[in-house]
TIVEX-868988 format. One record per residue (C-alpha): residue in three letters; y, x, z. Coordinates in Angstrom, 1 decimal, padded with zeros to 4 digits, always signed. Layout:
TIVEX-868988
 type     yy     xx     zz
  ALA      Y      X      Z
...
***
This chain:
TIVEX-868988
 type     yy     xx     zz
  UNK +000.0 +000.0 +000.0
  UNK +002.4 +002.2 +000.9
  UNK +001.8 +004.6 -001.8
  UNK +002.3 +001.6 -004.4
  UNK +005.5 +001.0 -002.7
  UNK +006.5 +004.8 -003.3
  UNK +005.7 +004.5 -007.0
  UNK +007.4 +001.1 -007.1
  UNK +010.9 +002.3 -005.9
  UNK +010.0 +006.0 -007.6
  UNK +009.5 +003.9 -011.1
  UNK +013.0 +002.1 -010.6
  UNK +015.0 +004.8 -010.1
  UNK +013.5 +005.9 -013.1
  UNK +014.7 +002.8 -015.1
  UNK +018.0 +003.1 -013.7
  UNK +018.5 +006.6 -014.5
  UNK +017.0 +005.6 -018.6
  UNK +020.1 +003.3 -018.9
  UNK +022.5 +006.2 -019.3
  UNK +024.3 +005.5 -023.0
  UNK +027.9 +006.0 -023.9
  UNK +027.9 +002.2 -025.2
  UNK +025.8 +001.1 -022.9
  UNK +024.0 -001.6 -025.4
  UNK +021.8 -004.5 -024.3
  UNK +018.3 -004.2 -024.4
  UNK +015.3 -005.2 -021.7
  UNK +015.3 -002.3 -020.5
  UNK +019.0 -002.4 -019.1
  UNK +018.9 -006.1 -018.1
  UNK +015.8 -004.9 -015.7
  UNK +017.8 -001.8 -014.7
  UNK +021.0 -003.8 -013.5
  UNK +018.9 -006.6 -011.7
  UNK +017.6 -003.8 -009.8
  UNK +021.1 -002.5 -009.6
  UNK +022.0 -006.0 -008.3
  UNK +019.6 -005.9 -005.5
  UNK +020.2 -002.8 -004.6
  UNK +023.4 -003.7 -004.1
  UNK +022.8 -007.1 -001.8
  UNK +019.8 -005.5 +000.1
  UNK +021.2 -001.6 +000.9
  UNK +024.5 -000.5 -000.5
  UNK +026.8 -003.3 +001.1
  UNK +025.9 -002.6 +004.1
  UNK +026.3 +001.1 +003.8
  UNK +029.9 +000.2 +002.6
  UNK +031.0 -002.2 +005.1
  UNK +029.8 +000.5 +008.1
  UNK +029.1 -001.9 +010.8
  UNK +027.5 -005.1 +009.3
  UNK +026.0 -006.3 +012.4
  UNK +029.5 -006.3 +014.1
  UNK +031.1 -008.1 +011.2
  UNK +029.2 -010.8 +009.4
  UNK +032.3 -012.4 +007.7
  UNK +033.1 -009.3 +005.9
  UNK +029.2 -008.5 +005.6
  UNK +029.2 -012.1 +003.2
  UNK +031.9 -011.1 +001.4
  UNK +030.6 -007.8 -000.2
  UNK +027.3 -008.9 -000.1
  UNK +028.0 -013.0 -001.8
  UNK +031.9 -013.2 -002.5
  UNK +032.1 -010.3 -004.4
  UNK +028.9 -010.0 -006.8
  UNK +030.5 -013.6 -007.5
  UNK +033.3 -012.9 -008.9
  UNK +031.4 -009.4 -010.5
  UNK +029.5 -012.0 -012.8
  UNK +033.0 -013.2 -014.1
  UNK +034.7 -009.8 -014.7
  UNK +032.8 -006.9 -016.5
  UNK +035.1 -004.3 -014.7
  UNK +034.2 -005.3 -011.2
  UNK +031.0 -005.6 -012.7
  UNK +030.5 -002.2 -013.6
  UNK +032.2 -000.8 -011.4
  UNK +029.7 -002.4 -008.6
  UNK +026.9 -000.6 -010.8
  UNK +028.7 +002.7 -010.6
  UNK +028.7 +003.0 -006.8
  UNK +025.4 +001.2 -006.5
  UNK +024.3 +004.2 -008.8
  UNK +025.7 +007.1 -006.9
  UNK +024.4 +005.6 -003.3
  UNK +021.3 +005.4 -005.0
  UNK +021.3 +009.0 -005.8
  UNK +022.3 +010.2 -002.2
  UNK +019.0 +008.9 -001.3
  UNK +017.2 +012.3 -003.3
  UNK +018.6 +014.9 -004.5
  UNK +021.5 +014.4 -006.8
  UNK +019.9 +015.1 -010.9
  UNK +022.0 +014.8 -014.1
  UNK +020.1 +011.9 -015.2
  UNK +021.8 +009.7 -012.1
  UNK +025.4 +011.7 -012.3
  UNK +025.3 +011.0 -016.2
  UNK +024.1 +007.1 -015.6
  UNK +027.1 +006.7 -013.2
  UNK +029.6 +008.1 -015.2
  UNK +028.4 +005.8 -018.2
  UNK +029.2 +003.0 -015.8
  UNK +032.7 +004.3 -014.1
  UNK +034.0 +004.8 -017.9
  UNK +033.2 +001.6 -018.7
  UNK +034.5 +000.0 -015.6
  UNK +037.9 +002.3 -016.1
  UNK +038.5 +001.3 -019.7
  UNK +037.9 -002.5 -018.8
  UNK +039.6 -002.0 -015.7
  UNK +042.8 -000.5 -017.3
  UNK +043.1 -003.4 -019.7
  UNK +042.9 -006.1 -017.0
  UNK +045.4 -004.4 -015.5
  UNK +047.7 -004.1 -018.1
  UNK +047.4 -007.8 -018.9
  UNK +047.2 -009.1 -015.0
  UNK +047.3 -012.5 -014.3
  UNK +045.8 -015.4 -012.2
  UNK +042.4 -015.2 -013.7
  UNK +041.7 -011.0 -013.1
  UNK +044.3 -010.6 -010.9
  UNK +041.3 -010.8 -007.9
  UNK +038.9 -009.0 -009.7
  UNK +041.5 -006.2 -010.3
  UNK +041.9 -005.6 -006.8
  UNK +038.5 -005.6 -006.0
  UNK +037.5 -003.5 -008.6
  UNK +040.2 -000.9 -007.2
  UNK +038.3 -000.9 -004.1
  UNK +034.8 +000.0 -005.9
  UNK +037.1 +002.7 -008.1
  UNK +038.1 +004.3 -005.2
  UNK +035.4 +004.5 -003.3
  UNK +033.4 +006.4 -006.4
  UNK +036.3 +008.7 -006.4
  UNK +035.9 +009.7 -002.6
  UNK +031.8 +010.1 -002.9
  UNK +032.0 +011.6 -005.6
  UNK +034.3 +014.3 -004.1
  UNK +031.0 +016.1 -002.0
  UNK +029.8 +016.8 -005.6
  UNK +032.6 +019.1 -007.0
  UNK +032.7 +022.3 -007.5
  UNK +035.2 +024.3 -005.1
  UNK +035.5 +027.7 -006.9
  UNK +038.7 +028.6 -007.9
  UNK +040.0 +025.5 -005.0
  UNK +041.8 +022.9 -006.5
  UNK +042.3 +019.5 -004.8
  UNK +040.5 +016.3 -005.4
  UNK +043.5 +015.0 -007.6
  UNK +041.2 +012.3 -009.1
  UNK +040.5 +010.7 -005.9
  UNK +044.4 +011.6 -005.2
  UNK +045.6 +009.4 -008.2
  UNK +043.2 +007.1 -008.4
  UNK +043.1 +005.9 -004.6
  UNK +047.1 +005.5 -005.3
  UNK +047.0 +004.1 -008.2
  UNK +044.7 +001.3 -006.4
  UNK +047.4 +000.7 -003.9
  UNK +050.0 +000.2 -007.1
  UNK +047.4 -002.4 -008.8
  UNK +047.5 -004.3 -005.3
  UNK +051.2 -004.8 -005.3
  UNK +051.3 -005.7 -008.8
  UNK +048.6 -008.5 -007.8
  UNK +050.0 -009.3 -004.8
  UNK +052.2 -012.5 -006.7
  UNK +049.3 -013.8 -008.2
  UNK +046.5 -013.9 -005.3
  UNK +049.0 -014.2 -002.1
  UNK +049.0 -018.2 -001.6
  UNK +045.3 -018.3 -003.8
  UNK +042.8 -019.5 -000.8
  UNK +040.2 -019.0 -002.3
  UNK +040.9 -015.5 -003.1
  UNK +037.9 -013.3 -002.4
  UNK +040.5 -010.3 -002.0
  UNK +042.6 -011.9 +000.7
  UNK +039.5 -012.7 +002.4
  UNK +038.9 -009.0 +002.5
  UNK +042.6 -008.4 +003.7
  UNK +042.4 -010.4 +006.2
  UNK +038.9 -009.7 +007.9
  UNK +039.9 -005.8 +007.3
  UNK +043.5 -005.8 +007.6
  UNK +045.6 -003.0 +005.7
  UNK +048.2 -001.0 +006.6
  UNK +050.7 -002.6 +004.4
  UNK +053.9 -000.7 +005.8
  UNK +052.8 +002.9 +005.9
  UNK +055.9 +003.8 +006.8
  UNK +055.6 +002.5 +010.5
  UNK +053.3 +005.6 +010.4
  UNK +056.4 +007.7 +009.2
  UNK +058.0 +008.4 +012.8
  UNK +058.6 +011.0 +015.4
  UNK +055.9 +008.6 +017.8
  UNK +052.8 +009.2 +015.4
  UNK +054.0 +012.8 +014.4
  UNK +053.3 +013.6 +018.7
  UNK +050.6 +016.5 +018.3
  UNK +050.9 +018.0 +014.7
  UNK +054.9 +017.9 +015.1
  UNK +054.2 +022.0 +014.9
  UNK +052.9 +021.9 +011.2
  UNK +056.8 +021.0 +010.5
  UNK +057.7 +024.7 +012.0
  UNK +059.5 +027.2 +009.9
  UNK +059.2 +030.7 +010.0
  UNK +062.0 +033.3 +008.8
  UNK +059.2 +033.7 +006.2
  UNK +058.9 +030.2 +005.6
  UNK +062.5 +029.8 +005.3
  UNK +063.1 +032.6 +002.6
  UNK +060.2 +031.7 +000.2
  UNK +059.1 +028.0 +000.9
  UNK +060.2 +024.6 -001.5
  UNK +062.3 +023.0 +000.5
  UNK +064.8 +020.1 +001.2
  UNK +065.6 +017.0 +002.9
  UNK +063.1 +015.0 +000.1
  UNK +060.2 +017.8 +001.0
  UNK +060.8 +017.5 +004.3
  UNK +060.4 +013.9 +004.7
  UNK +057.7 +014.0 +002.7
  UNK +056.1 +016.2 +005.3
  UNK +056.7 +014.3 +008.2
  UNK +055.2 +011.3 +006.4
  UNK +051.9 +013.0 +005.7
  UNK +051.6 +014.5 +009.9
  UNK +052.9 +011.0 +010.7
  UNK +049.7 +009.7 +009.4
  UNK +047.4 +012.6 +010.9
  UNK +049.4 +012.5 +014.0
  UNK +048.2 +008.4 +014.6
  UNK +045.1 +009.0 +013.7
  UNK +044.7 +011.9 +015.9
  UNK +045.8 +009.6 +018.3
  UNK +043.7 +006.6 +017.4
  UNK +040.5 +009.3 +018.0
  UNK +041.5 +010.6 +021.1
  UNK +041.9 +007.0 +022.6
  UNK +038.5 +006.2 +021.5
  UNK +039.4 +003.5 +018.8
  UNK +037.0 +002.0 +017.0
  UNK +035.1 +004.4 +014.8
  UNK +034.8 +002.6 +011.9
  UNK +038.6 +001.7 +011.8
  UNK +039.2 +005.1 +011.9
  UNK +037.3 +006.2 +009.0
  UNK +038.3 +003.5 +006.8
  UNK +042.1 +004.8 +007.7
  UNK +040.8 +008.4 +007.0
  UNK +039.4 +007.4 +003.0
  UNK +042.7 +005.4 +002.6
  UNK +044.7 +008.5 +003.1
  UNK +046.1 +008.6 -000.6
  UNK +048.1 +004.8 -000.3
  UNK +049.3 +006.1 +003.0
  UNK +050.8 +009.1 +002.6
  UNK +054.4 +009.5 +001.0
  UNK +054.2 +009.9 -002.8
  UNK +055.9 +013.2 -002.9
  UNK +053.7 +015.1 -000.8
  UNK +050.9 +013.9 -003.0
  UNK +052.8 +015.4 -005.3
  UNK +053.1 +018.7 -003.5
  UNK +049.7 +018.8 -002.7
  UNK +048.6 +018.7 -006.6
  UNK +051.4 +021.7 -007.0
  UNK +048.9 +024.0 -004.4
  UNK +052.3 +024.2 -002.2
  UNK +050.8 +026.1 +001.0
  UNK +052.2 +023.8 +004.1
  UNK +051.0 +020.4 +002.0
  UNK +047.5 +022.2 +002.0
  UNK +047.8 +023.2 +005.4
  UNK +048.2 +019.4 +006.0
  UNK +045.8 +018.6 +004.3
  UNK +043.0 +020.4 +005.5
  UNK +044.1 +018.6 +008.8
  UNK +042.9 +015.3 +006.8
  UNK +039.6 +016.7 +006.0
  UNK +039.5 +018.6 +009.8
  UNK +039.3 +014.9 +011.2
  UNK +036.7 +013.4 +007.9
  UNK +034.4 +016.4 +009.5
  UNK +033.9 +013.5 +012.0
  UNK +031.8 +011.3 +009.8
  UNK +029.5 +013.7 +007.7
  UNK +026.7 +010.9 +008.2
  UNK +028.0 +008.5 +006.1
  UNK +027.0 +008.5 +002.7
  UNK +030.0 +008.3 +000.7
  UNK +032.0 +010.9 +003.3
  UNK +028.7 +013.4 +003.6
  UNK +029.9 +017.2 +004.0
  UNK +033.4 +016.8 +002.2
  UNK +035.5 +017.5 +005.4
  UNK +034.2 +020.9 +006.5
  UNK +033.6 +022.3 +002.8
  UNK +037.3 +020.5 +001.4
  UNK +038.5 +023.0 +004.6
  UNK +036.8 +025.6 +004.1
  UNK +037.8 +025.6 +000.1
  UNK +041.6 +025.5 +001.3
  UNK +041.1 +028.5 +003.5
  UNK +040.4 +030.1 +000.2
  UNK +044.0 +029.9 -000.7
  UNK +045.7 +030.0 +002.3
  UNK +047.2 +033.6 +003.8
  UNK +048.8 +035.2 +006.1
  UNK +050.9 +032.6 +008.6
  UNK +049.6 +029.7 +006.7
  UNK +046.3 +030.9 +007.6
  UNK +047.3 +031.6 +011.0
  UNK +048.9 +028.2 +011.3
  UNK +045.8 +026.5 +009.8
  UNK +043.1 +028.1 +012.3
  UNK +045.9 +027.3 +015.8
  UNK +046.5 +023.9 +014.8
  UNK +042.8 +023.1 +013.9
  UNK +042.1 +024.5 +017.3
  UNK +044.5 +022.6 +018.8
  UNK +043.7 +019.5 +017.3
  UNK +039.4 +020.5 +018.2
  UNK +041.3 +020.5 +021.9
  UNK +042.9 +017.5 +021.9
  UNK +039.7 +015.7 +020.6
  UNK +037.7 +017.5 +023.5
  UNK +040.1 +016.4 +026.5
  UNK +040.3 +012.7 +025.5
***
């Protein structure tokens, strides 16, 4: 029995990974791979996404009901729903080309269709275009533990494409707001949002990293600066500084990680930009961002990205910037330890 149950779920995987095609055309073959797809999805990936189904069965019935729903209206969310079912599928063996190639078939195709609902939103996709953002963005972040790190470069895929989610939101915002039976203000609701991320902008939330705004003689004769990079700066420790915070007073741990992979819509868009320009102290940040992911290296879509993303930005880092690095991540690893 259990041995035909091994070959079962060995042979599956095998259909799934046979699908990969650029055009992805119709045949048996696919329609058999994506109903497996489809429950993999209800039975395992869901609730891999959600974190802590038992806790939250409202939110459990939305990705596991609501949103496969909706998926059978809209090819984007549809695909895109393959393309992470895919890639959790994969972190459960080793990763192969076969399964990397099969989920990029499906993230292009969710992309392209995704693209053209957005640039023709309205009250029919407006839903799905938000919640195929969500299933974008999350591909982008898993996907991250699979780059290469050598020369270091950061993720600016999951950069963009996590902002650019955020963007699509307030663009859809007019058309889903009062809509009740919107599956995505369902979501909003039972996970709420940070929709100001500039509460997280001030002196309060920067308590604890306020020393990664410090300027040496050094700092001050070679470093970018202004009152734009500045403020940029302090945006980007305001959100590490609260959820440095939110850690130390034991907060929840799965609102803490889903702040943590939402990083990109809360930081200021100008240190994103600084960050993609290798500028040293946006680095330094940075690796303060992936010092507090190291937290949740059992989760499949975070796995080891935190501790390898800091260790590739070590790479690039020297002198005092490497020196600041190592204190403050110290510091932090103190905090964290006398809570």
């Amino acid at each position: 029995m259990g041995n035909s149950s091994t070959r079962a779920t060995s042979s599956a995987r095998t259909e799934i990974s046979r699908i990969s095609s650029p055009d992805l055309l119709e045949s048996r073959e696919r329609r058999l791979s994506e109903l497996r797809l489809l429950h993999q999805y209800t039975t395992k990936t869901c609730f891999n996404i959600i974190l802590n189904p038992e806790s939250d069965p409202l939110t459990l019935e939305i990705w596991q009901t609501a949103i496969p729903n909706v998926a059978f209206k809209n090819d984007a969310l549809l695909n895109s729903l393959y393309a992470v079912t895919v890639l959790h599928l994969a972190k459960t063996e080793p990763y192969n080309k076969e399964r990397l190639e099969t989920y990029r078939d499906y993230l292009d195709q969710a992309v392209r269709q995704h693209n053209s609902d957005v640039a023709n939103l309205s009250r029919v996709n407006a839903d799905a275009a938000c919640l195929t953002t969500n299933f974008l963005r999350l591909a982008a972040f898993a996907i991250i533990q699979e780059r290469e790190l050598t020369p270091y470069t950061p993720p600016a895929q999951w950069l963009r494409m996590t902002r650019g989610g955020a963007d699509v939101h307030r663009a859809a915002w007019n058309f889903i707001e009062h809509v009740e039976d919107s599956v995505s203000m369902r979501l909003i609701r039972n996970l709420p949002v940070l929709t100001e991320p500039e509460t997280l902008y001030t002196e309060e939330h920067q308590q604890g990293v306020l020393h990664l705004l410090h300027r040496s003689q050094d700092h001050q004769a070679t470093e970018l600066w202004g009152p734009e990079v500045q403020e940029a700066y302090a945006g980007a420790i305001g959100v590490i500084g609260s959820t440095l915070k939110a850690i130390v007073a034991q907060d929840r741990r799965t609102s803490i990680c889903r702040r943590l992979i939402t990083f990109p819509m809360l930081i200021p868009q100008h240190y994103m930009e600084l960050v993609l320009e290798m500028r040293p102290r946006a680095l330094v940040i940075l690796a303060h961002f992936f010092f507090l992911l190291a937290r949740f290296t059992d989760i499949w879509f975070v796995g080891d990205t935190g501790p390898r993303e800091v260790r590739g930005i070590k790479t690039v880092l020297s002198g005092e910037w490497l020196d600041m690095l190592n204190w403050s991540i110290s510091n932090m690893e103190e905090q964290i330890a006398n809570r």
